[in-house]
N, C-alpha and C positions, 0 to 999 in steps of 0.2 A: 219101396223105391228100389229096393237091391236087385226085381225083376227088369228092371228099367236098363240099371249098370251092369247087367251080366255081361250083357254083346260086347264091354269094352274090357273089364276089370274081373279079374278075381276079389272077391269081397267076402272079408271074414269080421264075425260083429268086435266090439269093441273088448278089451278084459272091465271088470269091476272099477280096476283103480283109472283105464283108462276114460270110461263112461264119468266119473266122477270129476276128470277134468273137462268134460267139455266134447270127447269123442266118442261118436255111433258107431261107425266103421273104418275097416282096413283096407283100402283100394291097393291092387296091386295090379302093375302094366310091365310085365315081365319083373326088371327088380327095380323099376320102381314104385314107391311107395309115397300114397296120400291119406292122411288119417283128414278123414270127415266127420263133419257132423248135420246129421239132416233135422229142419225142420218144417212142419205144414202149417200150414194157414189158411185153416176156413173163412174167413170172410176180406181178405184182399182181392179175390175173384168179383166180388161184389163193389166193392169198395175202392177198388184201383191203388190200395194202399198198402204198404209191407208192416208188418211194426216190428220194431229193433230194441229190440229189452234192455234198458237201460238200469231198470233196479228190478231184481227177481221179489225181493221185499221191500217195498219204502219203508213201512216202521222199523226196519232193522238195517235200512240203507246197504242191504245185501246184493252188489254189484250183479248185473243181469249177464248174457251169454255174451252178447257184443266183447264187453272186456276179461271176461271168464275163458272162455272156449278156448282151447291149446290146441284146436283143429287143425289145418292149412286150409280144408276148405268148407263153405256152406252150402249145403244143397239147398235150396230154399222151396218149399213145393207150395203152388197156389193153386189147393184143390179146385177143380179137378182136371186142370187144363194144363198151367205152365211149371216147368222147374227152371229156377235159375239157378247155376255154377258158380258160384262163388268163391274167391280169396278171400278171405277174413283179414289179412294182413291190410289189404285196398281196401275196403269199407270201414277198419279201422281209421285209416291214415284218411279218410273222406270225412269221417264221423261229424268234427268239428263244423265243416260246412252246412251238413247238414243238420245240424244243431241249429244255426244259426238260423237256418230256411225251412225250421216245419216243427210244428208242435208237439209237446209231449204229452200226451194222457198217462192217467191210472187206471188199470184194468184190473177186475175184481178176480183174483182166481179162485180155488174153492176156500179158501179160510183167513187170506190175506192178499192186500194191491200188490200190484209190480205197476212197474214203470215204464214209459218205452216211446219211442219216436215215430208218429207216420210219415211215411216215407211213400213218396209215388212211386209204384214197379218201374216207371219209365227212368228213375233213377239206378235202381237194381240190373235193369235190362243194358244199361249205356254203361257199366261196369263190369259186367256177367263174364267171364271165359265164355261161357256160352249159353243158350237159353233152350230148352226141347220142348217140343208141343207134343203132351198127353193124348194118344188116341185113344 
């Protein structure tokens, strides 16, 4: 994705301890400064759905990235067509409602579930800073 954000940002990847909380990269726009974090999603393009981690481990109730990530922002990628721009702080502060309006599953990752919310993209899209189509 850092091919995508060159035309706007100087982008330098994240340090160890910063990756460890929750940050990919260092966006810079002259001196300012946004630390992001990107993620992709292979089957929300199919699906119409985002999922939002809610436990990275349910047996160990290991809090997911939604309340983790020290990012400012999410890049959200729905291979292989959309990325959406995200706050993390607004999807925070929305979480609840959308708690209330959409299901949670468990997803099997390789050796243990996490947890997480389907979420419609048209929710993602009507909060987005902004949304860019993949050519």
């Amino acid at each position: 994705m850092d091919t995508i954000f060159y035309q706007w940002y100087k982008i330098f990847p994240a340090s160890a301890e910063e990756d460890y909380i929750g940050i990919d990269r260092i966006f810079f726009a002259g001196s300012n400064k946004k630390t992001v974090q990107y993620k992709t999603d292979f089957l929300s393009y199919k699906t119409g759905n985002a999922y939002i981690e809610l436990l990275s481990r349910s047996d160990l109730l290991t809090p997911g990235w939604i309340y983790t990530a020290k990012a400012e922002w999410l890049i959200y990628f729905v291979y292989p067509k959309i990325i959406y721009c995200l706050s993390l702080k607004k999807m925070r502060d929305i979480l609840s409602i959308w708690k209330s309006k959409y299901r949670t599953v468990k997803v099997k990752n390789t050796k243990y579930f996490g947890e997480g919310l389907i979420v419609p993209l048209q929710e993602l899209r009507a909060i987005a800073k902004s949304v860019l189509e993949v050519k």
